[in-house]
C-alpha positions as CSV (number, residue, x, y, z in Angstrom):
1,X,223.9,161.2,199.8
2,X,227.8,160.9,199.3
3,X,227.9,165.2,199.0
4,X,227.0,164.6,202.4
5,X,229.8,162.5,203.6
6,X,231.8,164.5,206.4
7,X,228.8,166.6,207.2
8,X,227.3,166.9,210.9
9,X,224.9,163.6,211.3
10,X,221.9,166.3,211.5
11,X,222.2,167.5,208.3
12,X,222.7,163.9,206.9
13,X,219.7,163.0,208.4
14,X,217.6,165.9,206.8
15,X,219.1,165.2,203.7
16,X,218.1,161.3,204.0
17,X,214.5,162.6,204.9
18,X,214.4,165.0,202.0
19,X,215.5,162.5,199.5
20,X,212.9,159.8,201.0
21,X,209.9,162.1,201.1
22,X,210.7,164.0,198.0
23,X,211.1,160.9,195.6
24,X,207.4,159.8,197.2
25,X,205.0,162.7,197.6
26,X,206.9,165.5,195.9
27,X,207.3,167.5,199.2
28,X,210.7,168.6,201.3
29,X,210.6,169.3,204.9
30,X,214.4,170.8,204.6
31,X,214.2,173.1,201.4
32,X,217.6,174.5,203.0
33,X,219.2,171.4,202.1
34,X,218.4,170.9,198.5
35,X,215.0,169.7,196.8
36,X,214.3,166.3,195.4
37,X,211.9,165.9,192.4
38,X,208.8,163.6,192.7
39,X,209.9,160.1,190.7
40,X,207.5,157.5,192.3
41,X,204.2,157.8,190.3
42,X,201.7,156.6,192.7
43,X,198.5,158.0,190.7
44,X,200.4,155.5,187.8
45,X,199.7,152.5,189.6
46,X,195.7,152.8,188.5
47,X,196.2,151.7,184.7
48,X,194.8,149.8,181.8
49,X,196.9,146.5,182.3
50,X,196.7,146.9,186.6
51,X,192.6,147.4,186.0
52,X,192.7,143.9,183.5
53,X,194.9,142.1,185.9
54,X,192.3,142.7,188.6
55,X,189.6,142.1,186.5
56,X,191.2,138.7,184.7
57,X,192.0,137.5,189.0
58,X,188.6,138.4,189.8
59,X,187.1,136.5,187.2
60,X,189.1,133.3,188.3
61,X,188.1,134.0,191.8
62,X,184.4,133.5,191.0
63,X,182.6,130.3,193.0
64,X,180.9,129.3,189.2
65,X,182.3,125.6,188.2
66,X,181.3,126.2,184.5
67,X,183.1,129.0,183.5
68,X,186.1,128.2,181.1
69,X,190.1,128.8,182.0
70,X,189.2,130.3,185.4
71,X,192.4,128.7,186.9
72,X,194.7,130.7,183.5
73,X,192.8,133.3,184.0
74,X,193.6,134.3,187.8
75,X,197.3,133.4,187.2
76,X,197.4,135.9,184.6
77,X,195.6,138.2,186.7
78,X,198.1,138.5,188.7
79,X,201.1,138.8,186.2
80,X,199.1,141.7,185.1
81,X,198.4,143.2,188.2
82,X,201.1,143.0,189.7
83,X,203.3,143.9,186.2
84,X,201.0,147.0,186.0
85,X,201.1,148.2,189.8
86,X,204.8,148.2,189.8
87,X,205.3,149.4,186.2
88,X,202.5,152.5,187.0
89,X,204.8,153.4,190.1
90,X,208.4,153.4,188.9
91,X,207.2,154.8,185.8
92,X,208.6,158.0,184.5
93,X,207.3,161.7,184.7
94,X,203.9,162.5,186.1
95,X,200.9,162.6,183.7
96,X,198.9,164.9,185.6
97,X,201.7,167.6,187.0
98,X,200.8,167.5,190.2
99,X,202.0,165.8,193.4
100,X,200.1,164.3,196.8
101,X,200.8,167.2,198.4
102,X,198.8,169.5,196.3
103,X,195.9,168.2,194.1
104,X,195.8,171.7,192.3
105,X,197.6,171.5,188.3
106,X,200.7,172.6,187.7
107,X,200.3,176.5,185.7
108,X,201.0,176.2,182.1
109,X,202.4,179.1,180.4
110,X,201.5,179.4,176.7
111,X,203.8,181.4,174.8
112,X,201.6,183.3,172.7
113,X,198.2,184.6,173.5
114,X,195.3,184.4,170.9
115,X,192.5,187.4,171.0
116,X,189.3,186.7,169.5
117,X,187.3,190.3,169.4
C-alpha cells in the first residue's frame, strides 16, 4: 500500500481490494495492478489440536453428573480450539496447493520422466 501513495484514489482502492481478497481466497479482481499470494490458510483451521479442542469442550458440555474433570476439560477445550483455529489460519504455506477459488491441484512438474516398457 505505501507504492500507492500519490496515486489516483481508484487505483488505491483496487489495490486495497486486491491485497484484501488476494491474502484470503487467493484470487485478484485487478491483475493490472499487481497480484497478491494466498497467506490465510482457511483449509488449516480443520486440524488435530482444533478437532481435540472441540472434542475435549464437547465432552465437558455433556448433561452426565458422573463423568470426571468435565469442568478442566471444556476449559481446555477451548484453549485448544481456539489455539488450533487461529494457529491453522495464519499458518504458513498451503498444504494442499490450491486456493478457494479453484479446488483443482496445483500441476507438478517432475524433472525427470521414468519409462517402464
Amino acid at each position: 500500500m505505501a507504492s500507492s501513495a500519490g496515486q489516483p484514489i481508484a487505483t488505491r482502492a483496487q489495490n486495497f481490494v486486491n491485497s484484501l481478497s488476494g491474502r484470503i481466497t487467493g484470487y485478484n479482481p485487478f491483475p493490472q495492478t499487481g497480484t497478491v499470494p494466498q497467506t490465510i490458510s482457511i483449509d488449516g483451521m480443520f486440524n488435530r489440536y482444533s478437532g481435540g479442542g472441540l472434542l475435549a469442550w464437547l465432552y465437558g458440555m455433556l448433561p452426565i453428573k458422573q463423568l470426571p474433570h468435565k469442568g478442566k476439560a471444556k476449559t481446555l477445550g477451548k484453549s485448544l480450539l481456539t489455539g488450533g483455529v487461529l494457529g491453522g489460519l495464519f499458518s504458513t504455506g498451503n498444504p494442499h496447493n490450491t486456493n478457494l477459488i479453484s479446488p483443482s491441484r496445483a500441476i507438478t512438474v517432475s524433472s525427470s520422466e521414468v519409462s517402464y516398457t
